[in-house]
C-alpha positions as CSV (number, residue, x, y, z in Angstrom):
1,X,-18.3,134.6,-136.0
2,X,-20.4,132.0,-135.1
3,X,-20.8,128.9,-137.1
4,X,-23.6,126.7,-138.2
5,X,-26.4,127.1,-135.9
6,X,-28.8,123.8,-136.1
7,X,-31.3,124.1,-133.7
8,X,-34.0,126.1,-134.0
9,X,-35.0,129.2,-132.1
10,X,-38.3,129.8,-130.4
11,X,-40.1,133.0,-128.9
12,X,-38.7,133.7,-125.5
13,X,-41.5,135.4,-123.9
14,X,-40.1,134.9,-120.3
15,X,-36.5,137.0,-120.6
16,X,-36.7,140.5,-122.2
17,X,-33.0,140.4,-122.4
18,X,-32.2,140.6,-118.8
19,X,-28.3,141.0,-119.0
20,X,-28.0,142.3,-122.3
21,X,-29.1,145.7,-121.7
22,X,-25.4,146.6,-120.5
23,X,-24.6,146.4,-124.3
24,X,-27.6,148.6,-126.3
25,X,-26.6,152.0,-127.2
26,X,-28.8,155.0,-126.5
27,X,-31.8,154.8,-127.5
28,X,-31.5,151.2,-128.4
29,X,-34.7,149.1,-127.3
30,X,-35.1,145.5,-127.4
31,X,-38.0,144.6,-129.6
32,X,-38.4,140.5,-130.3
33,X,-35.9,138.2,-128.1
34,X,-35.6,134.3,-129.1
35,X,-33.8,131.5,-127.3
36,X,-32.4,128.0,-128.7
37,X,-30.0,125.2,-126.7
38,X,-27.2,126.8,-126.7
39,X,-28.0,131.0,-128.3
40,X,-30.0,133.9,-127.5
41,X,-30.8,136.1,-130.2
42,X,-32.1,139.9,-129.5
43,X,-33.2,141.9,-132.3
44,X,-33.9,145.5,-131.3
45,X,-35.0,148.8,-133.2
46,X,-31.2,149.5,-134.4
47,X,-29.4,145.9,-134.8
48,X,-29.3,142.1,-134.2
49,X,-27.4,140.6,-131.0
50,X,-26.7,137.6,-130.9
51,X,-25.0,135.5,-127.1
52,X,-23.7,132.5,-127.6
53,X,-21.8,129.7,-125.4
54,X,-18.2,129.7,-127.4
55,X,-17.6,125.8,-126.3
56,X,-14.0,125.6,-126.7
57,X,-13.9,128.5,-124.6
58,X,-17.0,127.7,-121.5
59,X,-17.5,131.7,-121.8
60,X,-20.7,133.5,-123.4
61,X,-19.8,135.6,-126.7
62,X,-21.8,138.7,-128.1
63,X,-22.0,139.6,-131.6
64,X,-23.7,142.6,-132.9
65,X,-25.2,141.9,-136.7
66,X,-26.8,144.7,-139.0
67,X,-30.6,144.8,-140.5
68,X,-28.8,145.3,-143.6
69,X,-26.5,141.5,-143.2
70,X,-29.3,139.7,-144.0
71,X,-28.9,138.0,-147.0
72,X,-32.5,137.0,-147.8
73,X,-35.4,135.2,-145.7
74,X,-37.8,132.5,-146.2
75,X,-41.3,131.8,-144.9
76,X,-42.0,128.3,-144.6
77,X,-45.3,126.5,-143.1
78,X,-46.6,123.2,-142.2
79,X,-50.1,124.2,-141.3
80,X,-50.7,119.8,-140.3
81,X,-48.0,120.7,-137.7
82,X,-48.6,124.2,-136.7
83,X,-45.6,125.3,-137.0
84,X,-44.6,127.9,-138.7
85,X,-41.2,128.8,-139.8
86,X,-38.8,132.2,-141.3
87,X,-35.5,131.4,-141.8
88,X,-33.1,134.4,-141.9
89,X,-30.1,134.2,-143.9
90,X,-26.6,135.5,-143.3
91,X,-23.6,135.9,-145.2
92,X,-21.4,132.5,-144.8
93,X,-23.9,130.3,-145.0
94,X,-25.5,131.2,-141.6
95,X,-29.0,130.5,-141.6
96,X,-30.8,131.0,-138.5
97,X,-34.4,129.3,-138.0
98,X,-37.3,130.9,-135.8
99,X,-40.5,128.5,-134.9
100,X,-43.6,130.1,-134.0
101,X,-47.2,128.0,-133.2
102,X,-49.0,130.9,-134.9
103,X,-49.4,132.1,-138.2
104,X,-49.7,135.9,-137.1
105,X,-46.3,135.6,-134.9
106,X,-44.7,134.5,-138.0
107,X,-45.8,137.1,-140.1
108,X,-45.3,140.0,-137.2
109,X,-41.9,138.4,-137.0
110,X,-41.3,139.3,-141.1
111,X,-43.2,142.8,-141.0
112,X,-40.0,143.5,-138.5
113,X,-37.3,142.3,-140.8
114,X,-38.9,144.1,-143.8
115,X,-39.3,146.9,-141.4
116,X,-35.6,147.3,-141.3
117,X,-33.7,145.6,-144.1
C-alpha cells in the first residue's frame, strides 16, 4: 500500500488515462484523472486506481481502492489564494490532497465522492 503521499494532486486535463485502460473492467469508465510528482490517481464510475513509482523498486505500481475506503473528506478554501482544496481520507492515515483554481471544480469534484461513497 502506498504510504504517505505529500504532494498535492492537480487536475490532469491532458491524459485521460492513456495506459491505464488495460486495467478497467467492463464497463468501467474513467471519470476524473489527477496527477502529482511522483502518482496518478484515476477515479472511475466503479473504483479508485491509483499508479505510483515504487522507488525502491524504479517500476510503476497499481492499486485499485473502493468508493466505500474512504474514511471521510474535507473541503478546505483559501479564496485570497484561489485555491481550493478536498482532502480524501483513507484508512492508515492516508490522506490524499486535490487543488483546483475553481470553486465549482472543487465542488463537482465532492458531488462525485458523495455520488459513490
Amino acid at each position: 500500500m502506498i504510504g504517505v503521499v505529500k504532494s498535492p494532486f492537480y487536475p490532469d486535463k491532458t491524459e485521460k488515462g492513456l495506459g491505464i485502460q488495460q486495467f478497467l473492467a467492463n464497463g468501467e469508465e474513467i471519470v476524473r484523472t489527477f496527477k502529482s510528482v511522483d502518482m496518478n490517481v484515476f477515479f472511475t464510475n466503479k473504483r479508485i486506481i491509483l499508479a505510483y513509482i515504487e522507488k525502491s523498486l524504479g517500476e510503476v505500481k497499481i492499486e485499485f481502492v473502493s468508493y466505500r475506503s474512504i474514511e471521510r473528506f474535507t473541503y478546505l478554501s483559501s479564496e485570497n489564494l484561489n485555491t481550493y482544496n478536498v482532502e480524501v481520507f483513507f484508512p492508515n492515515c492516508i490522506v490524499l490532497q486535490f487543488t483546483f483554481s475553481s470553486q465549482s471544480e472543487a465542488f463537482n469534484f465532492i458531488k462525485l465522492l458523495d455520488g459513490h461513497i
